[in-house]
C-alpha positions, 0 to 999 in steps of 0.5 A: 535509544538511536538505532545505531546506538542500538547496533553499537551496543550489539555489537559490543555485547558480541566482542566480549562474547568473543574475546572470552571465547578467545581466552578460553581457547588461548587457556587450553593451548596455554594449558597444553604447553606447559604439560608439555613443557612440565613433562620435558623438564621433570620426567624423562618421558617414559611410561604414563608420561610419555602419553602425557607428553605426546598427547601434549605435543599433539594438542598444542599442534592442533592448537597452534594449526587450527589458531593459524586457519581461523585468524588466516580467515580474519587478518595476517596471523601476527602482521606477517603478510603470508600468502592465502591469509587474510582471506576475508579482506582479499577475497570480499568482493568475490564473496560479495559476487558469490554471495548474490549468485547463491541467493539468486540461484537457490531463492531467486530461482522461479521453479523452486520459488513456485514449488514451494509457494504452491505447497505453502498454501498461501490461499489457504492461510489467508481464509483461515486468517480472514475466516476470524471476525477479529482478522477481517475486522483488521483487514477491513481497518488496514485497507481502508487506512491505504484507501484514505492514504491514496485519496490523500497522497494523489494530486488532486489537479490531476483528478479534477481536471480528469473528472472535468475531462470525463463529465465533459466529454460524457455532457459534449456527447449528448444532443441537449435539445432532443433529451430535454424533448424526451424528458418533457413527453415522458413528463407530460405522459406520466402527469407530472407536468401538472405537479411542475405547473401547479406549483408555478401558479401557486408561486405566481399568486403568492408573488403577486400577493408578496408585491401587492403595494408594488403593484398598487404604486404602479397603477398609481404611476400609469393612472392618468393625473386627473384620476381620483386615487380613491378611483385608483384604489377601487380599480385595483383593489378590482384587478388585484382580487381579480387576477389572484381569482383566476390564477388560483382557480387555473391552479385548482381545476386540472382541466381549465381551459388555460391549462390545456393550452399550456399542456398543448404548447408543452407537447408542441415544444416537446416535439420542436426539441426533438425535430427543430434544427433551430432548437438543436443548435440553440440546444448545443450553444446552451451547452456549450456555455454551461461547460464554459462556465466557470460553475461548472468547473467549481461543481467538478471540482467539488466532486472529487473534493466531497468524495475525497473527504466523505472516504477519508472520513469513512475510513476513519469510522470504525462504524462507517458503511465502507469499514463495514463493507470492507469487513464483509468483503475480507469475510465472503473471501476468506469463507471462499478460500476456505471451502472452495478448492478450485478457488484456492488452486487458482490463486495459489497458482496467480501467487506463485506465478507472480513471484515467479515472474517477479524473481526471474526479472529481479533475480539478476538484479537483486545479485548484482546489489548484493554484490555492489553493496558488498564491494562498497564495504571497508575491507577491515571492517567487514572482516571485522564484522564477519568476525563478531558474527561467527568468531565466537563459533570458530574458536571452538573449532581452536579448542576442539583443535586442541582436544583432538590433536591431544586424543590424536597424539595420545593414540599415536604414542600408544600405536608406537609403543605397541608395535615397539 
């Protein structure tokens, strides 16, 4: 069922609420009208029957009156225009304003907002709720539903080109030449260029050996016509035996001769790297490029894409390490407020402040909607609303009227038989 469906049948349930309630009413004042009618023309309204008589009378008074005062609220009483009727649909706009005024003084007020937030304890409640695993376990399971949410709902233009813009700037900022410098002297120092050299001329003799019948149908084509090529493949069976030998024995001896000279060039380079205005601007114009490169946006790009789905899978997986730490944080801070006074004081205070600062910048705000609103109303049908919403109360105020107009009219006819 539809909500205002759901309305429509609340409604419903509270009209014959009230409309039995007005029979009840309407039933005593009848009540009381016909004893008194009874009483005038079957007695002559002396002894118990003059009590019966007045207490009559008195009760349809009080009937007829606080009938009058109820239906005054809601509608003309029977159409008839009589002024100060029909207070509801006359005055609604007045209640509206009126309305926002009391809400905005006695809830909307920041000191009584403070005051009470403060001694609600609010940190308090929170560690104690945060204290149980189940509570923290539901925490750590909301909030990472709002971090996935987030993730989901930004614009991931604005990300990427906000992440490009950061790795950027942080890229422009750092003279190329100089870094890789220190990085090849700290390389060189540690030893571990020789690992980096090693490997390359292991790769260049299994290149060598993978291109073997390549390098075999050149020597072919550079050997003279008149060359034999059976010689040919004597002589480079030769080199090919030859050089596989010396690139593998440069590999296996850390202190080869070759290798020296490489480790010498290095350290020379890595010096050049850091002093060389050439290399310094050829540094910054391969930097350049790479920040122009097409890559380099695919690569920044791919970052806020990657974490993107690495957190919104995390968020999902109740046994993902952000569910988990999520979890042990909603934990460590429900302990804190629990045990620590200090703590609690200082976010009791944040809170109320907070809601202080909030009520006193929307108060007028939130007074003046409820006055808007209530003045966009149809007067009939807010009267008509008002009434089934406390209109089954004010007709006991009809049938109390009756009751004790009777009770008061009985006690006035004793009074006067007394002194009489």
């Amino acid at each position: 069922m539809s909500t205002p469906d759901l309305m429509a049948a609340f409604d419903e349930k509270r009209a014959k609420r009230l409309r039995a309630m007005k029979r009840n009413a309407v039933g005593l004042l009848i009540l009381a009208a016909v004893v008194f009618i009874a009483t005038h023309v079957f007695t002559d309204g002396s002894g118990a029957w003059g009590y019966v008589q007045a207490a009559a009378e008195a009760a349809m008074i009080g009937g007829v009156a606080d009938w009058f005062a109820v239906t005054a609220l809601f509608r003309h009483p029977l159409g008839i225009p009589i002024p100060h009727t029909a207070l509801i649909p006359r005055s609604k706009d007045a209640i509206g304003r009126g309305l926002g005024e009391f809400v905005q003084r006695n809830f909307m007020n920041p000191g009584a907002l403070v005051e009470r937030i403060r001694a609600a304890d609010p940190a308090g409640r929170i560690g104690e709720w945060l204290a149980e695993p189940e509570n923290a376990a539901s925490a750590a399971r909301q909030a990472a539903s709002v971090i996935a949410a987030l993730a989901e709902t930004v614009r991931e233009e604005e990300v990427q080109d906000s992440i490009q813009e950061l790795m950027a700037g942080r890229i422009d900022a750092i003279d190329a030449a100089p870094v890789v410098g220190a990085m090849l002297d700290r390389a060189i120092e540690g030893g571990q260029h020789e690992v980096v050299v090693t490997a390359a001329l292991r790769g260049l003799g299994n290149s060598i050996a993978e291109n073997r019948t390549l390098l075999r149908r050149r020597i072919g084509e550079e050997s003279p016509w008149w060359v034999p090529e059976p010689l040919d493949d004597v002589v480079f069976e030769k080199l090919y035996v030859s050089l596989q030998s010396f690139v593998g024995e440069i590999a296996g001896n850390p202190d080869h001769e070759i290798r020296k000279i490489l480790n010498a060039r290095m350290q020379a380079l890595a010096a050049d790297l850091k002093t060389s205005p050439e290399l310094l601007e050829r540094g910054e114009e391969l930097k350049q490029q790479l920040l122009q490169h097409p890559e380099f946006r695919d690569w920044t790009d791919g970052i806020w894409e990657g974490f993107k789905q690495t957190l919104v899978t995390a968020a999902e997986r109740p046994d993902s390490d952000l569910r988990r730490r999520l979890e042990q944080v909603a934990r460590t801070t429900g302990d804190r407020l629990r045990t620590d006074p200090e703590l609690r004081r200082t976010v009791d205070a944040w809170v109320g402040n907070l809601a202080g600062h909030l009520a006193d910048r929307t108060g007028p705000e939130v007074a003046a909607i409820i006055a808007t609103t209530v003045e966009r109303w149809d007067a009939d049908e807010t009267s008509r609303r008002l009434e089934l919403q406390v209109g089954r109360d004010l007709q006991f105020i009809r049938i109390n009227g009756t009751l004790v107009g009777g009770l008061v009219g009985l006690l006035i006819h004793g009074i006067i038989q007394a002194v009489g």
